[in-house]
C-alpha positions in Angstrom: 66.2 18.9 8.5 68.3 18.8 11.2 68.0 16.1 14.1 68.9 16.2 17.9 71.1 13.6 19.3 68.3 11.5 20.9 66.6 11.2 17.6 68.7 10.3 15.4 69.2 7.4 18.0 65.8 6.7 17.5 66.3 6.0 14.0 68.7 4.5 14.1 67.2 1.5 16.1 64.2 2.0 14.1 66.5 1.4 10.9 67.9 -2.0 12.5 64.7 -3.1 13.6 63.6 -2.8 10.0 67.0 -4.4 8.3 66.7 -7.5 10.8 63.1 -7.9 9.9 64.0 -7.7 6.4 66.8 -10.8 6.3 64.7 -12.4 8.9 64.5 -16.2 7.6 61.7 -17.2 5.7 58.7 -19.0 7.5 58.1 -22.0 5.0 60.0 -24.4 3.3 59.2 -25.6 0.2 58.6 -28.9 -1.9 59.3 -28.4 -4.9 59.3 -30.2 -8.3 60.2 -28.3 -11.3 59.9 -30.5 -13.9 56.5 -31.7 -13.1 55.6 -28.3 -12.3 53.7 -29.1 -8.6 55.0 -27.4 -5.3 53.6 -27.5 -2.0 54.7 -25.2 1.2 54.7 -26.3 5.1 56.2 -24.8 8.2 60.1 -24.1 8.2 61.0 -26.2 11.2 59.8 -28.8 10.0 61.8 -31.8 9.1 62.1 -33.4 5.4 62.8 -36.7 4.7 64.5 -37.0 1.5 63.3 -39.4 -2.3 66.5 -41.1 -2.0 65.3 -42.5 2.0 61.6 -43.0 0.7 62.5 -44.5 -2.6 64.8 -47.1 -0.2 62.2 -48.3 1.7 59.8 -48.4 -1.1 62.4 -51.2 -2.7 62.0 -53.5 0.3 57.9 -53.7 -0.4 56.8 -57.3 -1.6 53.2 -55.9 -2.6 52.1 -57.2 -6.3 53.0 -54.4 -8.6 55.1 -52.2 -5.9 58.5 -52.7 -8.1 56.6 -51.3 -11.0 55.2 -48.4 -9.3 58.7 -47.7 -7.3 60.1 -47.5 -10.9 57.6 -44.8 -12.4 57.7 -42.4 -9.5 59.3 -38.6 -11.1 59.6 -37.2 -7.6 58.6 -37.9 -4.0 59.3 -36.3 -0.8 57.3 -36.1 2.9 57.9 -33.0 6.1 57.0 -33.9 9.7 57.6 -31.8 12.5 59.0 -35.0 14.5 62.6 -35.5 13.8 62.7 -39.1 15.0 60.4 -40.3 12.2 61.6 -41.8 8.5 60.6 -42.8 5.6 58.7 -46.4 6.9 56.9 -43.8 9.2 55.6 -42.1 5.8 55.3 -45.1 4.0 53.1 -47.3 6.6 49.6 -46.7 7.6 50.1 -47.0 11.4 48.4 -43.8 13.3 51.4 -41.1 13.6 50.7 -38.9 17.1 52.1 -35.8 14.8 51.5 -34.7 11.5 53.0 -36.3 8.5 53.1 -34.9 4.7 54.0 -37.0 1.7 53.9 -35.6 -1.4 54.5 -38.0 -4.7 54.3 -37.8 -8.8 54.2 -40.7 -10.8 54.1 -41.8 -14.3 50.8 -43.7 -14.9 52.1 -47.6 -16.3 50.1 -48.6 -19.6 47.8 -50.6 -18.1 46.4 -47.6 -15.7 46.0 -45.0 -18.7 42.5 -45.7 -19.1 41.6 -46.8 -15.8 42.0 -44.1 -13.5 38.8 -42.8 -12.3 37.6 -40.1 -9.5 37.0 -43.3 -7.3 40.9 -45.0 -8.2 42.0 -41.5 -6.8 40.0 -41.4 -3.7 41.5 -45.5 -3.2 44.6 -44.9 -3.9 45.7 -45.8 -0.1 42.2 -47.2 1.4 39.5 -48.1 -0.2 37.4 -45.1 0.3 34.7 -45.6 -1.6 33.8 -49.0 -0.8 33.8 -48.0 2.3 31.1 -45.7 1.3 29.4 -48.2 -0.8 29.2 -50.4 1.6 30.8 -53.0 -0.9 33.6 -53.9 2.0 32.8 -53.7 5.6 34.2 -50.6 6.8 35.7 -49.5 10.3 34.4 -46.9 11.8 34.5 -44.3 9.4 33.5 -40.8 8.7 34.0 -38.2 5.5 34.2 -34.8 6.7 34.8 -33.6 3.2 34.8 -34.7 -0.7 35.2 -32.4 -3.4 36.5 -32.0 -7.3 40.3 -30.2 -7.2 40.7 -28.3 -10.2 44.5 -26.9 -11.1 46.1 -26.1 -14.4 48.0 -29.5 -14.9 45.1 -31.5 -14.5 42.1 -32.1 -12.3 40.9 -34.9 -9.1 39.4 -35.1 -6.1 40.1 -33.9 -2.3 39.2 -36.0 0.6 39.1 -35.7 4.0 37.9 -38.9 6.4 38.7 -40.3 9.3 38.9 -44.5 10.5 39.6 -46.5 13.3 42.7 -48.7 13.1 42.1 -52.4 14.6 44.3 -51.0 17.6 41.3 -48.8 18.3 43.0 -45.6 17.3 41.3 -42.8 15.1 43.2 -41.4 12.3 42.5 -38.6 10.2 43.5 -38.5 6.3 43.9 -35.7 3.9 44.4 -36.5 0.6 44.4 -34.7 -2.9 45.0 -36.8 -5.7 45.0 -35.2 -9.6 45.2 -36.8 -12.7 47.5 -34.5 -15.0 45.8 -33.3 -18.1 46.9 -36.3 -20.8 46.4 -38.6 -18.5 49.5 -39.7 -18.2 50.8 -38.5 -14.8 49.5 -38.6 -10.9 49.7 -35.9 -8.3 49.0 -37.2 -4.8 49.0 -35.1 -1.5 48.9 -37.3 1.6 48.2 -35.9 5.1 48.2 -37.8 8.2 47.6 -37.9 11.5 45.8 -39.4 14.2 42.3 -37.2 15.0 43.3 -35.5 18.2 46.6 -34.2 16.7 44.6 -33.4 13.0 41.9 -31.5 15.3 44.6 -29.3 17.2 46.6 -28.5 14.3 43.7 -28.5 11.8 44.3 -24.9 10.5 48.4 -25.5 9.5 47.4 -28.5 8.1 44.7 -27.2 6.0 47.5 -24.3 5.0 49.6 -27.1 3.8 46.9 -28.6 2.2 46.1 -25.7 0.1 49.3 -24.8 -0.7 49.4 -27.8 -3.5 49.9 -26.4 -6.6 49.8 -29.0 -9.8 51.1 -26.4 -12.8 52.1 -29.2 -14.9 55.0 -30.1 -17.2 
């Protein structure tokens, strides 16, 4: 088949278009442990903030049992589309104005083998479920969801709730946490934000959310 001038300019732009689409770069990044078999995807321009920066500030905790925990940590690592914020931004519970995602596996110590529960998971940062109880007064809080995850490498529970810090700000929490299948390991997804910036960027969030994958070792 033969082609006029004019079209095989056409294709020829049509040929570009397709080969700069094609080695265009890829949308996500990804969080990625191999040998505990978990990964977990978020938008590319976001920023990561490395184990060796949250491990540091992990080491200057004085909390009972902190050391320990520091020590039995496989693999942590947090993204946050602010480029000003570090690893004490992860690791503290004040209300970030944009989103932050920390992602950690850790080795259970001997004494937590046999005493991690579906409510242990759901406390792992607040206690949740006194809250609920009503056990220990609670600020103002609200569960918007609670639910059994289910993955390969083991299984735990995904909550979403919101509080009020004591400076009157709302915060919202997303949080998967999964107990590997010997019980020997922890998966934890943490996702926070205060409530306006969870509300507006709800649907990314849940993306990322989703995205966490516990294959196991």
């Amino acid at each position: 088949m033969l082609f006029t001038k004019k079209a095989r300019r056409a294709l020829s732009l049509i040929l570009a278009t397709v080969l700069l689409t094609s080695c265009a770069a890829p949308s996500k990044i990804y969080l990625t442990d191999k040998e505990d078999g978990v990964f977990l995807s978020a938008p590319r321009a976001w920023h990561k903030i490395s184990q060796l920066s949250l491990g540091a500030q992990e080491a200057t905790s004085t909390a009972t049992g902190a050391a320990e925990r520091a020590a039995s940590v496989n693999w942590q690592e947090a993204v946050t589309p602010s480029a000003s914020y570090t690893a004490k931004d992860v690791l503290s519970l004040k209300t970030p104005d944009q989103p932050i995602v920390y992602v950690r596996v850790r080795t259970l110590l001997a004494d937590e083998v046999n005493s991690i529960s579906y409510n242990s998971l759901r406390d792992l940062i607040l206690p949740v479920t006194e809250w609920v109880n009503g056990t220990v007064k609670a600020p103002v809080f609200d569960i918007s969801n609670d639910e059994e995850k289910v993955e390969k490498g083991g299984r735990g529970v995904h909550t979403v709730f919101d509080f009020t810090q004591t400076d009157g700000s709302s915060q919202t929490v997303d949080q998967t946490a999964i107990l590997s299948n010997d019980h020997s390991t922890i998966y934890v997804l943490i996702i926070r934000c205060s409530t306006s910036c969870y509300n507006k960027q709800r649907v990314a969030l849940e993306q990322i959310a989703t995205s966490f994958t516990v294959r196991g070792k």
